[in-house]
N, C-alpha and C positions, 0 to 999 in steps of 0.2 A: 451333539455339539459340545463345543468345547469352552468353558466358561472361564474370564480372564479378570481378578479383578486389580484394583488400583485404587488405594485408597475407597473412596465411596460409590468409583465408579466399578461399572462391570459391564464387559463385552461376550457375546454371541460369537465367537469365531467361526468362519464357514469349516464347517471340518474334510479332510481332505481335500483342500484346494492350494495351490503354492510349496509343493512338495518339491525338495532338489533331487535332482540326480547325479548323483558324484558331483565331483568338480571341475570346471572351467576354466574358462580362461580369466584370467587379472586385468587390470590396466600394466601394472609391470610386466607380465610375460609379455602384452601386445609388444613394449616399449625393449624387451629385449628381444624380440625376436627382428627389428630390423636389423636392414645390411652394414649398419654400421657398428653394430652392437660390439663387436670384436674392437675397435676402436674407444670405446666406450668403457670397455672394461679396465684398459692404461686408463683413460680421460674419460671420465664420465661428464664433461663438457663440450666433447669433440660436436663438432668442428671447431671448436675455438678453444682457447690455449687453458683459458685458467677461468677460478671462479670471477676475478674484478672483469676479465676481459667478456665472460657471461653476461657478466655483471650491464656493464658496458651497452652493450650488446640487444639485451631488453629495454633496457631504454631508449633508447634509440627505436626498436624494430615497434613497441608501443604509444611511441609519442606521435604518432602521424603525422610526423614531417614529412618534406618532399625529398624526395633525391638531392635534388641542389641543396637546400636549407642542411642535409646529414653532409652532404659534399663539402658545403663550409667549414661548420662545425669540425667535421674530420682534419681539415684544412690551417686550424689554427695552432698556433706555434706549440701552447700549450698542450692541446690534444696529440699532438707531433711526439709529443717526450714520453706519453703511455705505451706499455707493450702489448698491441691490441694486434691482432691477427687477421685485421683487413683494415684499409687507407681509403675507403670510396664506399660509398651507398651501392656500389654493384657489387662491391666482392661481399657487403656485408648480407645483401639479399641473396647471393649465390652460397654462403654458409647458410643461412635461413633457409634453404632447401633443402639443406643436406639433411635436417631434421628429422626424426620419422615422422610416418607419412600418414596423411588421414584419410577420411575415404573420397575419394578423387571427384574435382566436378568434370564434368561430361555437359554435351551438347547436342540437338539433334536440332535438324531441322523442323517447322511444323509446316504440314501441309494442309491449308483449307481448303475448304468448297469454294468460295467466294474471292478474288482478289485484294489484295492489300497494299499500301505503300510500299513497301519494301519486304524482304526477306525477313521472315519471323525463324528468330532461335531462341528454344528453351534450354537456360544451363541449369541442372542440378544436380544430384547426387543419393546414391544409392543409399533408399530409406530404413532398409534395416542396419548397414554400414551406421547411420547418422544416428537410430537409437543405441547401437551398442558404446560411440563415441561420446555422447554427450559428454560433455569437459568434464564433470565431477562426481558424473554417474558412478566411478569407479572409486571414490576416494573414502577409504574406510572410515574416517570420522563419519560421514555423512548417513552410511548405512542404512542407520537406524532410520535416516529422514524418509525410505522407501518402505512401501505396504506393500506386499504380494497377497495377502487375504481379505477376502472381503469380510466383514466386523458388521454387527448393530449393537450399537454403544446406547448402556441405561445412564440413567443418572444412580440409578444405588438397585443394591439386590433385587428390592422389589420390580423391578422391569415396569417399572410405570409410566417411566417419563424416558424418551429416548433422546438421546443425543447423537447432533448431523456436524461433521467436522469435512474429513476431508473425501475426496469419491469413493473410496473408500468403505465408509461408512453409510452410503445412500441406499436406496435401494437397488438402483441400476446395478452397480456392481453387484450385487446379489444377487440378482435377477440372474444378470449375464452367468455366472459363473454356476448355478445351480446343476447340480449333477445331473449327468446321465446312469440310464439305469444299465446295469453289466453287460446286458444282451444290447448295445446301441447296437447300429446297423451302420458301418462304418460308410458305406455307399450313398448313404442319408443326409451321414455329416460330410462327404465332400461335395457334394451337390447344393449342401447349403439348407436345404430342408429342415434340418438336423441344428437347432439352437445354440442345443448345452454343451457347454465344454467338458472334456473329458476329464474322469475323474484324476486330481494330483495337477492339470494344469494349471501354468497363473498366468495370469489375466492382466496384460499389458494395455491399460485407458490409452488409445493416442490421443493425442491434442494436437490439432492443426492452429494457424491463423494466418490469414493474411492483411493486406492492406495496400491497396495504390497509393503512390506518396509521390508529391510531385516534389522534384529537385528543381525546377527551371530558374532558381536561385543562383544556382551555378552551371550547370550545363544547360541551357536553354532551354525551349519548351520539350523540357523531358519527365516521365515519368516512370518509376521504377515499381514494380509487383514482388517484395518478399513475399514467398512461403515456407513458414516456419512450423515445427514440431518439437513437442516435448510428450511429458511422461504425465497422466494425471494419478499414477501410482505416487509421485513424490510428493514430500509434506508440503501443504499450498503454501508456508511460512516460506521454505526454502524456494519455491515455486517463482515467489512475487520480489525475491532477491535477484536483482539484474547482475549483481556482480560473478552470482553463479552460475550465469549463464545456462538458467533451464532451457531454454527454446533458444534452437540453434538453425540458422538458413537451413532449410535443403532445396530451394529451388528459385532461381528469377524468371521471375512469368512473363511472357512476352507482353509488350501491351501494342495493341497492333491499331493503324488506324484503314481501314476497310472501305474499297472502293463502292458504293454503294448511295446512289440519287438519294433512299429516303432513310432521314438523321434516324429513326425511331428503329430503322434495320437493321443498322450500323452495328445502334445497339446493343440488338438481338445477336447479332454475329462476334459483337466481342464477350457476352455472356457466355455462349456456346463453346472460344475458344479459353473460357477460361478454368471450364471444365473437360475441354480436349486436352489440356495441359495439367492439369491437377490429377486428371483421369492418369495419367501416363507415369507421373512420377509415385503416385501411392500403391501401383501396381503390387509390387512386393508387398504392400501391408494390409491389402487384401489376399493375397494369399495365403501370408500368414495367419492373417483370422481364420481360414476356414481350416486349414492344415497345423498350423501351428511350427512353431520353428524355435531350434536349442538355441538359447541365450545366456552368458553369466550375467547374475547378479554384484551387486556392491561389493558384495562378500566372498567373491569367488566359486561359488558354486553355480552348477549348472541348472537350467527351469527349462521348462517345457512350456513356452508363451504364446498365446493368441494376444492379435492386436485390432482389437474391435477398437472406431472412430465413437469414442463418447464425448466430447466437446471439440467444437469449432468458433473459436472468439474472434469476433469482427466486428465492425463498425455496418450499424441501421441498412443500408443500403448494398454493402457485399452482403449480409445474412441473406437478402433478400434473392441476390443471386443465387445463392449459395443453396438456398430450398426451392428455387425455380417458382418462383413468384413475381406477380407483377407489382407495381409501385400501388400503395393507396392499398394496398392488402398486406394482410401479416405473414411472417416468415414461417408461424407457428401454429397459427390456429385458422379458423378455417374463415376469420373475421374480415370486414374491408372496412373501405376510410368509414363508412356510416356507423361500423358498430365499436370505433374503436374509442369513445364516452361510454361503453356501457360496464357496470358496477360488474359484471358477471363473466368470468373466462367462457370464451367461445370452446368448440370440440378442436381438439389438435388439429394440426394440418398431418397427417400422417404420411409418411413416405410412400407408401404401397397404394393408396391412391393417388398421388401427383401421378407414380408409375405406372398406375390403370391408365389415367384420365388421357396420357402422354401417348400409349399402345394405343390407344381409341380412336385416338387421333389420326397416329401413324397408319391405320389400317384403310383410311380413306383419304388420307393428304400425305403426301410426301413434304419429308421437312428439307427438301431442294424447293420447292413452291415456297419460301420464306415469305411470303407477306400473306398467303392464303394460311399455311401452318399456324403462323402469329396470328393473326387472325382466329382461328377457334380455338386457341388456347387461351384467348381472351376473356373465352365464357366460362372456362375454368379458373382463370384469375391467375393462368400461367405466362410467363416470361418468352418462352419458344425456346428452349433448351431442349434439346431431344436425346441426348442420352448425358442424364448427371452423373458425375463421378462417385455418387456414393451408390448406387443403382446395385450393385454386385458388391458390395461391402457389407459384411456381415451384420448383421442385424442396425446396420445404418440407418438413422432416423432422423430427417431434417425436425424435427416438435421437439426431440429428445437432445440431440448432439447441439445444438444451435441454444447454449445458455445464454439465462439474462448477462447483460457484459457492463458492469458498474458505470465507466469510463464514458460512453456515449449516452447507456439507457437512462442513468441517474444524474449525473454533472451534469452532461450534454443539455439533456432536457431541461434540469433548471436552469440552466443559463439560457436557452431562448426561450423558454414559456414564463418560471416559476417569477425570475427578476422582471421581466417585461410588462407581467401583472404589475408587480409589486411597484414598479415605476409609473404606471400609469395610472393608477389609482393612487397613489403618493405625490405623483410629480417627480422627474427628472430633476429639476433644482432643488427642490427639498429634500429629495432622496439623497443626490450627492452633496448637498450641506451636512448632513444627520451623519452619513456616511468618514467627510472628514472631520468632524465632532471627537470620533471615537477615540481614546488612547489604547495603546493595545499593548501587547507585553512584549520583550524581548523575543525575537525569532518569529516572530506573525506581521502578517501584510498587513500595514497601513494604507488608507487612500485617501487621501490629502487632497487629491483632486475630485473626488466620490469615482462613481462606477461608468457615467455615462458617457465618459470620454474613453475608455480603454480601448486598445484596438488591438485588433489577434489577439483575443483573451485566450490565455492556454488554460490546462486543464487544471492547474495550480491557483488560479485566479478563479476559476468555477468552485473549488473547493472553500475558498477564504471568503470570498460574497458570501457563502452560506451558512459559515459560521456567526456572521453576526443580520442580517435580513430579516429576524424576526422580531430582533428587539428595535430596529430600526426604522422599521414600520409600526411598532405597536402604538395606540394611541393616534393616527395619522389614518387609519382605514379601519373599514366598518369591522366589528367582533367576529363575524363570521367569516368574515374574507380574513381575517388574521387566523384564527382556526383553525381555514381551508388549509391555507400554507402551511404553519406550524404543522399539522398531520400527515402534511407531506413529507415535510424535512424529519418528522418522525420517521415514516416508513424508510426515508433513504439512510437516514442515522441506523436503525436497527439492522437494515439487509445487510452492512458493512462488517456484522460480526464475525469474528473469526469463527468462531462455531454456535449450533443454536439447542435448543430443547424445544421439546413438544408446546411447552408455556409461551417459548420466546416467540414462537412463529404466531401462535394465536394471537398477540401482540401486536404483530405486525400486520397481523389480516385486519385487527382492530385498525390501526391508522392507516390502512388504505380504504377500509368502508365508510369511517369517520371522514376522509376526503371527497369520497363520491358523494354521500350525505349532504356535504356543504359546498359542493363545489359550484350548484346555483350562485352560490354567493359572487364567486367569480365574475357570473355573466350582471347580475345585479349590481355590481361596483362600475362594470363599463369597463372590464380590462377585456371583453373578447368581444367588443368589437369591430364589423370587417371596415372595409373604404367609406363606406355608402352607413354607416352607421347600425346597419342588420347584425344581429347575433351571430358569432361564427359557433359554425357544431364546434363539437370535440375531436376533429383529426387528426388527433396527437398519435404520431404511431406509436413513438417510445411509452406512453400511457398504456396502448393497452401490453404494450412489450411485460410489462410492471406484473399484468396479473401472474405470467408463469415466475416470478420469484419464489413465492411458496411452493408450487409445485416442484421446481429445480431443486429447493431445500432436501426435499423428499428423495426427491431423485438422486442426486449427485453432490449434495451436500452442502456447504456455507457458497454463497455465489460470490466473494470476493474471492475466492482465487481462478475467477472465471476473467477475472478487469484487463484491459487491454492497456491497462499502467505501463506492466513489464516489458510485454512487444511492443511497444511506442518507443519503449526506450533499446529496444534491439534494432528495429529499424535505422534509427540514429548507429549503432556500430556495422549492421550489415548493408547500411545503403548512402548516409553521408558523412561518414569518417572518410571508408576508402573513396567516397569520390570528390574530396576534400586532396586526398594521398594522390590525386592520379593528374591526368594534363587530359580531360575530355575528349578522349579518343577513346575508340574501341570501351564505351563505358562498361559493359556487361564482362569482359573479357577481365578489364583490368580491375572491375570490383571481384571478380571470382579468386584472383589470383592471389589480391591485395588479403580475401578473406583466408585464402590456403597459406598465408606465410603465416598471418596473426596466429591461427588455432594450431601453428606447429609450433609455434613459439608460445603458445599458453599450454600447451598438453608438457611440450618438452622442460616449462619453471614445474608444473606439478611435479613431473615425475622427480625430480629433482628435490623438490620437498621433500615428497615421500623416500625416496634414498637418505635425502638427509636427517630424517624421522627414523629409519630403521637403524641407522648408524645410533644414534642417541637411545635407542632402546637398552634400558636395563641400567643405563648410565644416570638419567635424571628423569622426575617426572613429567612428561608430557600432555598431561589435563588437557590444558588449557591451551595448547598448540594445534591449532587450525591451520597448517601448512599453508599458510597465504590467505585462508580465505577470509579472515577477520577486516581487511581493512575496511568495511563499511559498518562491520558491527558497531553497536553503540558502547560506549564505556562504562565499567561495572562500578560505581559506588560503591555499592554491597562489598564488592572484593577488597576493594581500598582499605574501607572501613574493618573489613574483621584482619585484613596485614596489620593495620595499625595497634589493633586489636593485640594479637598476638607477638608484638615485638620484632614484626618481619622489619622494620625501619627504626632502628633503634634511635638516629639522631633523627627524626621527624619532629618538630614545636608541641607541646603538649600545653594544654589540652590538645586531645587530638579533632586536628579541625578537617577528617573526614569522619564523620561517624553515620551510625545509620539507627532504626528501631524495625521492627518487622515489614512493615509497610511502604518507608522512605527511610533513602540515606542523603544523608545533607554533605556539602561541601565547602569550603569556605576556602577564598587565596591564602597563602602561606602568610603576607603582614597583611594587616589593617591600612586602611584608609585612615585613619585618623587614631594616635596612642597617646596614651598619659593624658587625656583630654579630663581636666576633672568632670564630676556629674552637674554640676552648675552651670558648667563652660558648655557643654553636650546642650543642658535644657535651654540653653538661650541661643546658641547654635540650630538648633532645631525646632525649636520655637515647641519645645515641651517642656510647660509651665510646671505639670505634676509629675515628670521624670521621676523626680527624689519622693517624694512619697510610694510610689509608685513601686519604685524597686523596694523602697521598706517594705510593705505590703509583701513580697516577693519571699523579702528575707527569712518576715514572720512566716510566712505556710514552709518555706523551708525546713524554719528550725522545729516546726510542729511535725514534719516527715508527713507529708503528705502526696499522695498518688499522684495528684493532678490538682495541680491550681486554681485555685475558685476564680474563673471570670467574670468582669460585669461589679456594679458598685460604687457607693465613693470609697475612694481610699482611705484608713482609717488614720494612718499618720499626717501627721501634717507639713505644711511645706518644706519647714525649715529642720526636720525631724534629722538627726544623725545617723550616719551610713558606717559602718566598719573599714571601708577605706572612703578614697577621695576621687580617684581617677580609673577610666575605664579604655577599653580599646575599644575602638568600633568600626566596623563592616557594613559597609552600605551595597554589599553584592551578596547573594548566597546561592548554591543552583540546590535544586532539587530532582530526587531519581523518585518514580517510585513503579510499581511492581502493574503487569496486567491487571486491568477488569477480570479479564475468561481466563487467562493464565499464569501464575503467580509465577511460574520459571522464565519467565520475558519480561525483559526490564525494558522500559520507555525511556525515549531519550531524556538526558535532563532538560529541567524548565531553569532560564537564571531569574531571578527574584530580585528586585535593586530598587533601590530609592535614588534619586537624580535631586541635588538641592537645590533651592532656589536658583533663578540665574536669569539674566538676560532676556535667556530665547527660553526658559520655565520660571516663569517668575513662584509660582507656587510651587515648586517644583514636580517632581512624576513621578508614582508610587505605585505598588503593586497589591493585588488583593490575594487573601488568601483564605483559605477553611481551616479552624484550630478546634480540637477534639477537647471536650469538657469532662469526661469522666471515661472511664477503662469498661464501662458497661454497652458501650457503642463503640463498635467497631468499623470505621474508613478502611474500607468506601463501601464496605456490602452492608452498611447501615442507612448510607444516604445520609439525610441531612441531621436524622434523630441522634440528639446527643453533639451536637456543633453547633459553634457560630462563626457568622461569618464577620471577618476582620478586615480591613483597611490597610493598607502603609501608606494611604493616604486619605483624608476624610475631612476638608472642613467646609466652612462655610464663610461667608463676606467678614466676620470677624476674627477667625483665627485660622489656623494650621494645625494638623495634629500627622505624626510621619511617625514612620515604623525603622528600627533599625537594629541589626544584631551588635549587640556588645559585652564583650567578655572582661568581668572585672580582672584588674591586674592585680598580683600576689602582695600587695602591700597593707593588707587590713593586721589589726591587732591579734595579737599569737593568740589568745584564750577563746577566738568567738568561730564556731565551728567552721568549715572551709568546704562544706557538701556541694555548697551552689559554685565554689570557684574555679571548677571541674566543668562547669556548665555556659552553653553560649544562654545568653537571653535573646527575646527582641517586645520592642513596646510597639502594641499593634493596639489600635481602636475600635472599637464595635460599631458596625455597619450603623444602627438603627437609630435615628435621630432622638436626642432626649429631650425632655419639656425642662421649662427654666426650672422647676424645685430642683429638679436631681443635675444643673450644671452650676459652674461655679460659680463666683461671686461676681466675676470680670468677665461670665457667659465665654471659660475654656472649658473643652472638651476634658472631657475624664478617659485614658489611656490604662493600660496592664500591661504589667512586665509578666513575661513568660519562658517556657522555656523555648526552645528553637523545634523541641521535638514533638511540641504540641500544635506545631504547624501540620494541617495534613496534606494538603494539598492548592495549588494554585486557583484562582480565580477569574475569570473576567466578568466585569461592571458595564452594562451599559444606563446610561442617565435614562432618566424617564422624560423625553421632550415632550410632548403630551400632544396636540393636536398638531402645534407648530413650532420647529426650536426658535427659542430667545435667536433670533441675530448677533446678540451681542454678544453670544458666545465664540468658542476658540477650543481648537482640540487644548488647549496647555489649562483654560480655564472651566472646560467643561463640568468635571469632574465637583470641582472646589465650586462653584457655584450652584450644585445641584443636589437637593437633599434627598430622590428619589431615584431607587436603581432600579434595572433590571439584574437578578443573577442569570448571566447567560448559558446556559445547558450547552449549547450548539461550541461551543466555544473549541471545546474538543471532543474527540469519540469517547474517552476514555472517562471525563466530567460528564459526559452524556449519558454513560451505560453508566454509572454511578450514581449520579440524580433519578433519570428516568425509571431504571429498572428498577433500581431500588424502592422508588416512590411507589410504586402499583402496587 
């Protein structure tokens, strides 16, 4: 084996596996080999004239307008005077043709056993064609984002502690790929007998998903069946990026409704068809597992790929299809509704006995007897599917390819189990009191009205309940049943990591046995009671769904790039965009068609990048050019900050107000909110009594050169003590970036930071918390909380105010008195922890510190401590200011979470 290291880390590479053979084909060779290519070479824009009329042209063919609505548009005097190469929404879709070409959808008829409403047709499209197209499969920035070798990744030489990132890295792919010995028995491997892939091949993960999605929003009671594929060889970063279009259609499943007296056979009959249709279009990708088939890579070289089915993400109830199970049993283990409370993983459900149990069957009941068949598959806990599509797919596994799927298994579930407790044992009115209590930060869900009222909560709103539910209920329901929860929203906090180690998983096994432990508690508060007042079991399927998360870790690696986030949101472009684009006819037809103009028109701006990338070669640096694909990335501080650095913007305002330190880069708007404000006018403006002390205090550890400024104290100057100038600017916004928990090269989007002053509708105004680093011997955030405290920009109590705000002295102090801090923003922030009358002031104000901006580490959220029951007479604007007791909220974010938590153990 061949040993790869990185820094601390070091990987196991499979050796011999993902070997090239010469070279391939590109996405540009594809894109010159159409028939228009000779046209292309005058115009590399043809069919249209020029780049603005391209230009043009895309927007339009992207905006999902209608015919008529571009017939307008085209229509106006203005657009009249452009020299655009079509005058109508038809000539402009008839150039939209002319595009090259993708791989084509087709249609067949499906013929059933049983009668159906109507004529059933399947449209899809040829599945190796659709893995060698994926939009950006081919675009060399990306390359690198593909693994052809399967890897076990240590944490450091020693191999002691493994690390699970992407499929990649699990053991499945190791498994799968493990050699054959020289003398294989080629007749072995095509029969299927025959596991191992032959040595030098690479190992193409597919990735299925589907999902029934009803439209009858706009086309009446209609509902629409994507099935979608991708690559689980791609980095799951880039994976869970929608705008890259990892998972791309290849098929509209018919959904048929079936003539048939009894509802429960119907069923059974559209189960069946929905693996007679899946069966049909994977054809080719069973093939090529077992034979294997030439494909280029990113990079232009040619592989020699097998495509074994290693994950299928769906939602609770297609899984179920999907492994030929009946409802009230699991998709994976061999468990039903009774055992799915129990602390301990049941044995897989393995695919090779479904497929005994199914022959067993078939050998004494014909599955044309459909309610006799259904019938003793019953006592197998099967569905009546009689031949599944993964049945002849290479080593296909419904326990193995069937991962935990974040989106349903985790949200899903606390939103109707986890809050349902939490309100019932809280109370609904108290809960959404507590609920709109909260002040929250800039860019996070407020509920103002609490939780009980929301309707169609999407998956967005399962996420934001969760972040604060624990401090909401604390105080309000029994220790143990706060616990129970709390260990839950651990384990779902923890599964969400991007990658894990041998320590993190034990972790998580900790807060899932820690939940079963207390989950008595549960039944003891009275949240799982049925009608009648009886104790309900535990029939939670997505529960026992829960237990193969560790196991998938093992297997197939971090299970968030398994979430059914991404294809939620492909559904939306491949099923109600275009039928949004159409006039409800012919839906199927005109969504296929609508989808073949889009992805000619998204392959045909790539290539066009990339032409325009190749022309710029040698000319200028292109780093940081991502041929289009940037517009969802998040924006780099860091980059900002070392331009500014380096004199890339010479008339930029200086100091410079983007700068960063290792961990965070801060930002600040170009003016101030308020300039030349003396420091007197600021303290009575802000109702900070020891501003001026305050900053003295600041000045003195300045002039002493010190590391980091001592917080916490009284101030040793006194009120009226002299400042070197008079007047300051000040900033009541700042945003902050800072770097991953798991990995330092991902930058998080930024947090804005702001103070809100008094007013109206905030009479105390609304102020942000955050975490400031005391000494250079603790390092944020893989220190956790040792060596911090936590600060305020807002903190008082019935008698005063104390607020936080960055301000940069302006350059008017006296020439002799050093000028180190004028370089520098400040902000005066307050310490969390309430003081006893000796150490506050005489008139009982609060004592503040001025600091630097870069001794900010991180954001915070606060929630009040109501305690059994909140005051009434509170107010989200007054909450805050009348409450001397917090919770620090972990849950707040993943990223404050893996920082706290992990750290803390």
């Amino acid at each position: 084996m061949e040993h790869v290291f990185d820094a601390n880390i070091e990987a196991e590479v499979f050796d011999g596996a993902g070997k090239t053979w010469g070279i391939g084909q590109t996405f540009m060779d594809q894109f010159s080999e159409d028939e228009y290519a000779a046209e292309r070479k005058e115009n590399r824009y043809w069919p249209f004239a020029s780049e603005p009329d391209w230009g043009m042209a895309l927007f339009l063919l992207q905006s999902n307008l209608s015919m008529a609505d571009i017939d307008d548009y085209l229509n106006l005097e203005f657009t009249k005077t452009l020299p655009l190469s079509f005058r109508s929404s038809t000539e402009l879709r008839g150039h939209s043709e002319l595009l090259p070409a993708l791989p084509q959808w087709k249609y067949e008829t499906v013929t059933t056993e049983f009668p159906t409403t109507k004529i059933l047709q399947i449209f899809y499209r040829d599945t190796i064609e659709c893995l060698c197209h994926i939009p950006y499969i081919h675009h060399p920035l990306l390359a690198t984002s593909f693994d052809f070798i399967p890897r076990k990744v240590y944490e450091s030489a020693e191999r002691a502690v493994r690390v699970y990132h992407g499929f990649m890295t699990g053991d499945h792919a190791w498994n799968l790929q493990i050699r054959s010995h020289v003398s294989i028995l080629w007749s072995a491997w095509l029969t299927g007998s025959q596991k191992d892939l032959p040595e030098g091949a690479s190992l193409l993960g597919v990735v299925l998903s589907s999902d029934k999605t009803k439209v009858s929003n706009i086309a009446g009671n209609h509902y629409a069946h994507p099935l979608l594929v991708s690559l689980a060889n791609i980095d799951p970063s880039v994976r869970a990026k929608g705008s890259l279009h990892a998972y791309i259609p290849l098929a509209l499943l018919p959904v048929a409704k079936f003539v048939h007296r009894n509802k429960r056979m119907r069923g059974v009959l559209a189960d069946r068809l929905l693996h007679q249709c899946i069966d049909l279009v994977v054809e080719p990708l069973k093939q090529a597992a077992c034979l294997g088939i030439m494909m280029s890579d990113p990079q232009g070289f040619s592989r020699y790929c097998f495509t074994p089915l290693v994950a299928y993400v769906a939602d609770t109830p297609e899984e179920l299809v999907v492994a030929c199970a009946m409802m009230n049993s699991s998709p994976v283990t061999m468990a039903t509704h009774k055992d799915f409370g129990d602390p301990i993983r049941h044995p897989p459900h393995n695919g090779s006995s479904t497929l005994a149990n199914i022959a067993a069957i078939i050998a004494s009941i014909s599955p044309s007897d459909l309610v006799a068949f259904f019938e003793a598959c019953k006592h197998y806990n099967l569905n009546g599917v009689d031949l599944p599509f993964w049945r002849n797919w290479l080593a296909a596994n419904p326990s193995s390819f069937l991962t935990p799927e974040l989106l349903h298994h985790l949200h899903k579930m606390f939103w109707d189990h986890d809050r349902l407790w939490c309100t019932l044992v809280v109370g609904s009115q108290e809960t959404d009191f507590r609920f709109a209590l909260l002040q929250v930060c800039t860019g996070y869900c407020a509920f103002k009205e609490g939780i009980s009222t929301l309707k169609q909560a999407t998956g967005q709103d399962h996420h934001n309940v969760q972040r604060y539910i624990i401090g909401v209920i604390a105080g309000a329901a029994p220790a143990d049943f706060i616990s129970a929860i709390r260990a839950l929203a651990e384990f779902r906090y923890l599964a969400q990591a991007p990658h894990f180690t041998d320590k993190q998983v034990v972790e998580l096994d900790r807060c899932f046995k820690a939940f079963h432990r207390l989950k008595h508690s549960i039944v003891d508060a009275g949240a799982r009671q049925g009608k009648r007042g009886e104790d309900k079991p535990w029939a939670i399927p997505k529960l026992e769904l829960l237990q193969g998360v560790i196991p998938s870790i093992y297997s197939h690696g971090a299970v968030m790039q398994w979430s059914a986030d991404p294809t939620e949101h492909v559904h939306i472009r491949v099923v109600k965009e275009p039928l949004r684009a159409g006039n409800n006819h012919d839906y199927d037809v005109q969504v296929c068609r609508h989808l073949d103009r889009r992805n000619r028109v998204e392959r045909f701006d790539l290539a066009l990048q990339m032409r325009a990338q190749e022309d710029r070669e040698g000319h200028e640096s292109d780093e940081d050019n991502e041929g289009g694909l940037a517009h969802h990335f998040v924006k780099d501080y860091f980059a900002c900050a070392r331009d500014l650095i380096n004199s890339v913007h010479p008339q930029a305002p200086r100091p410079n107000q983007t700068f960063s330190t290792l961990i965070n880069a801060y930002h600040l708007n170009d003016h101030p909110m308020l300039t030349k404000m003396t420091v007197d006018k600021a303290s009575e403006h802000f109702s900070l009594p020891d501003l001026r002390p305050a900053v003295s205090n600041h000045l003195d550890q300045d002039d002493a050169h010190v590391d980091h400024f001592v917080i916490g104290g009284r101030c040793c100057a006194h009120p009226g003590c002299p400042l070197p100038f008079e007047r300051i600017q000040i900033w009541c916004k700042i945003r902050m970036q800072s770097k991953s928990f798991h990995d330092p090269e991902h930058l998080e989007p930024s947090q804005a930071l702001h103070i809100e002053l008094p007013s109206n509708s905030w009479p105390y105004g609304q102020y942000d918390s955050v975490i400031v680093s005391t000494g250079d011997t603790h390092k944020w955030p893989k220190s956790g909380l040792d060596g911090m405290f936590l600060y305020l920009y807002c903190h008082a109590t019935d008698l005063d105010q104390h607020r936080t705000l960055c301000c940069s002295p302006l350059f008017n102090f006296s020439s002799h008195h050093p000028t180190s801090y004028s370089q520098t923003y400040l902000a005066y922030v307050e310490h969390l922890d309430v003081v006893t009358l000796d150490e506050s002031t005489a008139n009982n104000d609060r004592i503040g510190d001025v600091i630097p901006v870069t001794q900010i580490v991180a954001p915070v959220h606060l929630i009040p401590r109501f305690g059994r029951k909140a005051d009434p007479r509170l107010t989200m604007q007054s909450s805050i200011n009348h409450t001397t007791e917090f919770y620090l909220n972990k849950f707040w974010n993943k990223e404050l979470f893996f920082a706290l938590h992990v750290t803390g153990r």
